[in-house]
N, C-alpha and C positions, 0 to 999 in steps of 0.2 A: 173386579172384573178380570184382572189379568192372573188371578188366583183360580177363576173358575176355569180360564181358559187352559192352566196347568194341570189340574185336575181331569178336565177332556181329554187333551193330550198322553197323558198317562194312561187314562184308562181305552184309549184307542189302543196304546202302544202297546198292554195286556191283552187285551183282547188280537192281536194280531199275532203275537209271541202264544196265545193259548190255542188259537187253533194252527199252528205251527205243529205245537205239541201232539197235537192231538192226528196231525196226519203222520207222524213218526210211529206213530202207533201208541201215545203214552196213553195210558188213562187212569191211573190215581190220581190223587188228588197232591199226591206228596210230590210222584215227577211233575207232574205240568207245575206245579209252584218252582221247583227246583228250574226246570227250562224257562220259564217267567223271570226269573230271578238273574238267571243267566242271558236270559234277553236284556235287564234293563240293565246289568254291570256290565257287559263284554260287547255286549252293540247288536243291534238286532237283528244284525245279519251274519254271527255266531257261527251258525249252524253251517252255513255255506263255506265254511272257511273245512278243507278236503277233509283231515284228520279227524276233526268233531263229525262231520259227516258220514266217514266212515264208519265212526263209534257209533252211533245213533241210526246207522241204518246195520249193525250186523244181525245179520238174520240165526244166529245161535242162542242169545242171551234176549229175554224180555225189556224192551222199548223203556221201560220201565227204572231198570239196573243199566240201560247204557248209560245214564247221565252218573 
């Protein structure tokens, strides 16, 4: 039971970090894994932190290559 409940957990916490991704404007399959990823090692609230933010929202380079 407490294995299934690990499994839920995770897969909420993907699914929260992928449509993150996905309003940053990412959409391959390679960035949203890479901001997934960096969701589950750096904490899943990454993105809010100014610097990453900046990066991920510069409107010159594709949503894509900012990660």
């Amino acid at each position: 039971m407490a294995e299934e409940k690990t499994w839920k957990e995770l897969l909420a916490r993907v699914g929260v970090a992928h449509l993150k991704a996905v309003k940053y404007g990412i959409q391959t399959q390679r960035g949203i894994s890479q901001f997934v990823g960096l969701a589950l090692t750096a904490g899943a609230d990454f993105d809010e932190t100014p610097a990453v933010r900046a990066c991920l929202e510069r409107p010159c380079v594709s949503p894509d290559y900012n990660l």
